[in-house]
C-alpha positions as CSV (number, residue, x, y, z in Angstrom):
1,X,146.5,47.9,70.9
2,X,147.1,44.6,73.5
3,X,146.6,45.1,76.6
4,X,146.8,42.7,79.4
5,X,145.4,44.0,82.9
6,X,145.7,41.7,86.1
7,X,144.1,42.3,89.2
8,X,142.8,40.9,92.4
9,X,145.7,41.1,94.0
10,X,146.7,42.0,97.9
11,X,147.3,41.2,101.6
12,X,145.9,38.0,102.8
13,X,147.3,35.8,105.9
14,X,148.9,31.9,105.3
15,X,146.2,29.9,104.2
16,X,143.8,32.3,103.0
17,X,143.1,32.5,99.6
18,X,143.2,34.9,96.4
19,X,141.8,35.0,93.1
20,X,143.5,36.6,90.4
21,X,142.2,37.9,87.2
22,X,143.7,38.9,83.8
23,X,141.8,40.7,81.2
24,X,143.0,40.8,77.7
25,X,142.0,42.7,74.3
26,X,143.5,43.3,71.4
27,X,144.1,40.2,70.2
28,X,142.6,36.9,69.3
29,X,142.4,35.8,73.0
30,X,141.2,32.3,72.3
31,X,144.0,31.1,70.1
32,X,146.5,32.4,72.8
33,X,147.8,29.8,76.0
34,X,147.9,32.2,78.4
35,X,150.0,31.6,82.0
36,X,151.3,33.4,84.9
37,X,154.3,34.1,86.3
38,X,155.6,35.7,89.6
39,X,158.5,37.4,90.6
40,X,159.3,38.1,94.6
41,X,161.6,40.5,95.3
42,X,165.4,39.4,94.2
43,X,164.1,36.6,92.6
44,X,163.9,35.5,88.9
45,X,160.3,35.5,87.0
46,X,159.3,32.0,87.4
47,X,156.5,30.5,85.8
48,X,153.7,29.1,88.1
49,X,150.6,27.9,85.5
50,X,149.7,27.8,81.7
51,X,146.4,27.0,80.2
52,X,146.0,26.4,76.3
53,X,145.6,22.8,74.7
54,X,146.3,21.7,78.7
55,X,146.8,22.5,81.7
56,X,150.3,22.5,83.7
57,X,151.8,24.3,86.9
58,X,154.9,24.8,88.6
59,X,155.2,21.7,91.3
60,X,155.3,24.5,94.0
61,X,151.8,25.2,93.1
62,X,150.2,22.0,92.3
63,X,147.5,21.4,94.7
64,X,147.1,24.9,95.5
65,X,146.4,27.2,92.9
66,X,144.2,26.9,89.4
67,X,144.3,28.0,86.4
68,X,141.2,28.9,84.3
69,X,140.2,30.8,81.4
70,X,136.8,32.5,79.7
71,X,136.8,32.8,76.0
72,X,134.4,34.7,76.1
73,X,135.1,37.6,78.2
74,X,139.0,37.4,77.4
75,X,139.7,36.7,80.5
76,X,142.1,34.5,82.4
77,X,141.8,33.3,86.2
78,X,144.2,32.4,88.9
79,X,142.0,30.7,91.7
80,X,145.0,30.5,94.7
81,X,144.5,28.5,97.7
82,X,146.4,27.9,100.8
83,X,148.4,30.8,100.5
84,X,151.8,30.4,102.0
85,X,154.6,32.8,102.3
86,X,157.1,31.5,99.9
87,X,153.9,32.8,97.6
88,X,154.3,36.3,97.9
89,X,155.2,38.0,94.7
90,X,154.3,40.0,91.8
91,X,151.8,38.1,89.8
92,X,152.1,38.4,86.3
93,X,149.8,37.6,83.0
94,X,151.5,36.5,79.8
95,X,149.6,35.7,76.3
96,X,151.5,33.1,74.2
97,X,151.1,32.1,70.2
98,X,153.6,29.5,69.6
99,X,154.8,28.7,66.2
100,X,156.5,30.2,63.4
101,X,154.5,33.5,63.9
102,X,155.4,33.1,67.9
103,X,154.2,36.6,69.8
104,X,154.0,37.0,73.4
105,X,152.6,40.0,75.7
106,X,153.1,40.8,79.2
107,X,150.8,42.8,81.2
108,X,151.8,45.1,84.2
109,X,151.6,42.8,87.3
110,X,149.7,42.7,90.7
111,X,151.1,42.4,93.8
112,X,150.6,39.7,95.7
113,X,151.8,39.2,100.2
114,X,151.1,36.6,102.5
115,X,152.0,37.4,105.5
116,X,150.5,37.1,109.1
């Protein structure tokens, strides 16, 4: 059974920062680019970082926020720095294999507010 289980997530003020985590299992984590998304409230999911081959982030992000992963303990980080507003959101972890045998998982989401 995949599961994919985020957390770290919460209040913080502008500025401040959070780390997020993702752990995964059952599946072969390390062949998998995993990324986050986020989705504020009203919004559309948008996609904010990937790690697999490379790295790449939304440009709202860049500067701000990295991306990191441990192969072996399946999990997948989201250090986030300067925290502003506009950042506030669900946070979401997603496992991608590309390719002919493409599969893709979601996990459940953490909250994320910045707010003073």
């Amino acid at each position: 059974q995949v599961q994919l289980v985020e957390s770290g997530g919460g209040s913080v003020q502008p500025g401040g920062s959070l780390r997020l985590s993702c752990a995964a299992s059952g599946y072969p984590f390390r062949i998998y680019a995993m990324r986050w998304f986020r989705q504020g409230q009203g919004k559309e999911r948008e996609f904010v970082a990937a790690i697999g081959d490379v790295t790449n982030y939304a440009d709202s992000v860049k500067g701000r926020f990295t991306i990191s992963r441990d192969n072996n303990k399946n999990t997948v980080y989201l250090q986030m720095n300067s925290l502003k507003a506009e950042d506030t959101a669900v946070y979401y972890c997603n496992a991608l294999l590309s390719g002919p045998r493409s599969e893709t998982y979601w996990g459940q989401g953490t909250q994320v507010t910045v707010s003073s």
